[in-house]
C-alpha positions in Angstrom: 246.1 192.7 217.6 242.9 191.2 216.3 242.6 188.3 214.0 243.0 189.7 209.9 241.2 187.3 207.3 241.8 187.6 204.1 239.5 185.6 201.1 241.9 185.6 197.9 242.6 183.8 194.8 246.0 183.4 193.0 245.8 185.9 190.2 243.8 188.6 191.8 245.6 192.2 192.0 243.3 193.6 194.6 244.0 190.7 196.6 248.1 191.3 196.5 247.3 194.9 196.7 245.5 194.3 200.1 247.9 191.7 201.3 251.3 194.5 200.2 249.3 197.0 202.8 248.3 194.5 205.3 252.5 193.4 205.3 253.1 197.2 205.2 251.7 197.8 208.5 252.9 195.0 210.4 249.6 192.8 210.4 249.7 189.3 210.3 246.8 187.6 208.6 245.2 184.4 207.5 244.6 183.9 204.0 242.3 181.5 202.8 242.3 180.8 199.2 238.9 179.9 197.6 239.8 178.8 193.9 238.2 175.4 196.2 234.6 176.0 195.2 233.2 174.9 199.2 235.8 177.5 200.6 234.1 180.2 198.0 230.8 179.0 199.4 232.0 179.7 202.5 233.2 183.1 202.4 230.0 183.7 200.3 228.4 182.8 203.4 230.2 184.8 205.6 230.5 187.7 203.5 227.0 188.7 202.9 226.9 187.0 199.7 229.4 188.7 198.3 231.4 186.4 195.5 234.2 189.2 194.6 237.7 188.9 195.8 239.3 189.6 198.4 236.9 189.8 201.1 238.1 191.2 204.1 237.6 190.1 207.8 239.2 192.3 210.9 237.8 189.8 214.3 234.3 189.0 213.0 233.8 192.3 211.4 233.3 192.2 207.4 235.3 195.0 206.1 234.9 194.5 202.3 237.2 194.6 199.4 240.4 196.4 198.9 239.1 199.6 198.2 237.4 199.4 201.2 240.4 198.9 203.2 242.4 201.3 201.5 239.5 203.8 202.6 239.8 202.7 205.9 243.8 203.3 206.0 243.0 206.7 204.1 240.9 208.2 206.5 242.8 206.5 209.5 240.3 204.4 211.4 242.5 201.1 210.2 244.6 201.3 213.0 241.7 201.4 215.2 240.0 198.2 214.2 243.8 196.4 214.5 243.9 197.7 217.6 241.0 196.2 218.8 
């Protein structure tokens, strides 16, 4: 299974929503928590300059936010991109 990323803060809902249906599924993932203003910067970097929370990474690929994830598991081309 390909490498899961997840950019997150302590008190974010999406963030623990998109975590609940990573945990759901099976996946394990990295979190990296960026209240640390150089690990925001980082995933700022990464993700397009995007600032919102969580930002999510499946390998190298940028898949977005939680809603974008949920679409992805809606549609069912989430499995797909694990599977990779």
């Amino acid at each position: 299974m390909v490498e899961v990323t997840v950019y997150s803060t302590n008190y974010c809902p999406y963030c623990t929503r998109a975590k609940d249906l990573l945990r759901r599924k099976g996946v394990k993932y990295k979190e990296v928590n960026v209240e640390d203003e150089a690990r925001r910067e980082a995933m700022v970097d990464r993700a397009g300059g995007r600032r919102t929370v969580p930002q999510i990474f499946i390998g190298e690929q940028h898949v977005g936010g939680f809603d974008d994830l949920y679409a992805l598991e809606k549609t069912g081309k989430l499995d797909a991109m694990l599977a990779q």
